[in-house]
C-alpha positions as CSV (number, residue, x, y, z in Angstrom):
1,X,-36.6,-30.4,62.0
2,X,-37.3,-33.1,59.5
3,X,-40.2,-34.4,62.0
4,X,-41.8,-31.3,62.1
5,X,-41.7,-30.2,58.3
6,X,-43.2,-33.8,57.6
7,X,-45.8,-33.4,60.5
8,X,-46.9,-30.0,59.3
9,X,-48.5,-31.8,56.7
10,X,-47.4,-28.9,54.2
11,X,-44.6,-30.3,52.2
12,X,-43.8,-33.8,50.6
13,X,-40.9,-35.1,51.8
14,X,-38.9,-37.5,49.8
15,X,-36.1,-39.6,51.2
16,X,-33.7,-40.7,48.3
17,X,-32.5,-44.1,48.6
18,X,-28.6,-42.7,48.2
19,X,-29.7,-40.7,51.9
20,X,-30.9,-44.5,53.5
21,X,-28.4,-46.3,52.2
22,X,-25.8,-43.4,53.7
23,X,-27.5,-43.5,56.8
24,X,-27.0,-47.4,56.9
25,X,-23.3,-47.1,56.5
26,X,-23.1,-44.5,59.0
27,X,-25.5,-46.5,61.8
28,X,-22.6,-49.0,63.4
29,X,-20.4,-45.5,64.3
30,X,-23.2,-42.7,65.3
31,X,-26.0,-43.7,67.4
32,X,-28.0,-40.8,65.5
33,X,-28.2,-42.5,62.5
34,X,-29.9,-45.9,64.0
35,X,-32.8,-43.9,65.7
36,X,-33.0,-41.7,61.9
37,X,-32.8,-45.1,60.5
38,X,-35.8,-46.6,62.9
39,X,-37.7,-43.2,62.6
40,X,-37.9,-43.7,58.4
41,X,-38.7,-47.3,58.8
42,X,-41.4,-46.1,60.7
43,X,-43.1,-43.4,59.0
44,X,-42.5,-45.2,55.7
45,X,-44.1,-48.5,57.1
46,X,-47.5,-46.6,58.4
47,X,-48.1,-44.7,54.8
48,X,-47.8,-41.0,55.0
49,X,-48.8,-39.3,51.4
50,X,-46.2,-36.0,52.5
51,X,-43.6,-38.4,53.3
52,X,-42.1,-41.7,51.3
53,X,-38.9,-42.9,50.1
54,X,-37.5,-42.5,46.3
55,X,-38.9,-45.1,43.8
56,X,-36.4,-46.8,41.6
57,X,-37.4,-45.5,38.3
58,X,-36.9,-41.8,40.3
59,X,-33.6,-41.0,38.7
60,X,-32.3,-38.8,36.1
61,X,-29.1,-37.9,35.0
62,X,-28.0,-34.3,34.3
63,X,-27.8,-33.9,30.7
64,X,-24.5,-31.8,29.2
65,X,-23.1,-32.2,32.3
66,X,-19.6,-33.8,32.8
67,X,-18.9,-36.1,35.7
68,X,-15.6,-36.1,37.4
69,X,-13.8,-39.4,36.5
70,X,-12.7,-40.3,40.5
71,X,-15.7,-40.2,42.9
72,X,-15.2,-40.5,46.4
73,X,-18.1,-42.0,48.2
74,X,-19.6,-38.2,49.2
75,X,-19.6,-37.0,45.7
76,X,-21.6,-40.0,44.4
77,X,-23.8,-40.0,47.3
78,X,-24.8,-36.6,46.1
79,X,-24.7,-36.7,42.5
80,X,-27.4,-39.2,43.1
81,X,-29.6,-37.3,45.6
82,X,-29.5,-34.5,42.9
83,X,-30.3,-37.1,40.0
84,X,-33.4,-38.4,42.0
85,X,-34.3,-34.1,42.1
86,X,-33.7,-34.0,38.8
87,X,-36.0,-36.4,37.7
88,X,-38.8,-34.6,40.1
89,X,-38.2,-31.3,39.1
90,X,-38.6,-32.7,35.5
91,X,-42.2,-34.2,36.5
92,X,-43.5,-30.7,36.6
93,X,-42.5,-29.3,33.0
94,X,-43.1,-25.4,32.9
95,X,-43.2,-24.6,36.7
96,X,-40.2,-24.2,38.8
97,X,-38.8,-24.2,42.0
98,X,-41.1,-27.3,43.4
99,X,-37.5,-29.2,44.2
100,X,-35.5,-27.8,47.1
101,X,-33.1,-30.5,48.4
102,X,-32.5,-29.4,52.1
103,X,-29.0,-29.9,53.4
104,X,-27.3,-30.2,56.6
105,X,-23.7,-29.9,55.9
106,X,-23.2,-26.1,54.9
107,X,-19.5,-27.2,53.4
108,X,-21.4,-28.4,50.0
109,X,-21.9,-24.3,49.2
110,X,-18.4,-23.8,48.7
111,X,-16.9,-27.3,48.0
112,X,-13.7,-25.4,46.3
113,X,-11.5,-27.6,46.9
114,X,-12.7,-29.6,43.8
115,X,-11.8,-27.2,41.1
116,X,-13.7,-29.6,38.7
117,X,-17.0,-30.6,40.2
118,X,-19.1,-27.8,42.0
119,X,-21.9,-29.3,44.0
120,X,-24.2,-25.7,43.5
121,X,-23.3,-25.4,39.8
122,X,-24.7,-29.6,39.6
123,X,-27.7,-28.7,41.7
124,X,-28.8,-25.4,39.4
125,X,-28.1,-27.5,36.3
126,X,-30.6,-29.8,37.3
127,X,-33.1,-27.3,38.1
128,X,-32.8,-28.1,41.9
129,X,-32.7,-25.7,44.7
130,X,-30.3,-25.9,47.7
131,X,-31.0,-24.9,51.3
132,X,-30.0,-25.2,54.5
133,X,-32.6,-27.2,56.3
134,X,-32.3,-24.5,59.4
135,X,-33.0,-22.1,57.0
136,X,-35.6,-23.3,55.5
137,X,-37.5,-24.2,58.8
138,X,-36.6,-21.2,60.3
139,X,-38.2,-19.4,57.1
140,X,-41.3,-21.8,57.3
141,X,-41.4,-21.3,61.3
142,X,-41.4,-16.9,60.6
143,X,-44.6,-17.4,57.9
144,X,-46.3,-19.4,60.2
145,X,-46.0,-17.1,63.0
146,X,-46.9,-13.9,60.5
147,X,-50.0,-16.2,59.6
148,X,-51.4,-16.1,63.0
């Protein structure tokens, strides 16, 4: 789904470094993180202006926002895919909604097992929104066919 949201040519696509550097843990176990892992190198070595990876200086934390003291690797991984949003949704002062961080794993909407730390209530803070990637491409898939 990824391929085809960044081959539409309708969206920017921005792969935060916490994603890569997941995927790199994850490639010596699942097989479908080495060919994700060969598919980004590629796109990001030919130069595609609706797809790129996160800069460095694309990070900024959540302000008023507390941080649970123990992070297991998951939590961290996120809490910096949401500080890269962050700092894009802050790029565009006065409009909102540009930011949707697309998700795989429908367990982060209702992560209540942490009675401290709520992914959603992170993500709104920081002025992100949080979808589903099936249900965003099946949302983007329906407008295209009404379009036609």
């Amino acid at each position: 789904m990824v391929k085809q949201l960044v081959y539409s040519r309708k969206f920017i696509v921005l792969v935060p470094s916490a994603v890569v550097s997941a995927l790199d843990d994850l490639k010596r176990e699942k097989l479908e993180a080495r060919d994700a892992i060969r598919w980004l190198e590629s796109q990001f070595h030919q130069g595609n202006r609706f797809f790129r990876s996160q800069r460095l200086q694309e990070r900024l934390p959540i302000p008023y926002i507390k941080y649970p003291k123990k992070k297991d690797k998951d939590t961290l991984i996120y809490i910096q895919i949401i500080e890269c949003c962050h700092y894009l949704s802050q790029q565009q002062k006065g409009a909102s909604n540009l930011v949707t961080l697309l998700l795989g794993n429908p367990s982060v909407f209702n992560n209540s097992d942490s009675k401290d730390f709520s992914y959603v209530g992170l993500a709104q803070s920081a002025g992100v929104n949080l979808e589903l990637i099936t249900d965003f491409y099946g949302k983007w898939k329906k407008t295209m066919r009404e379009k036609r």
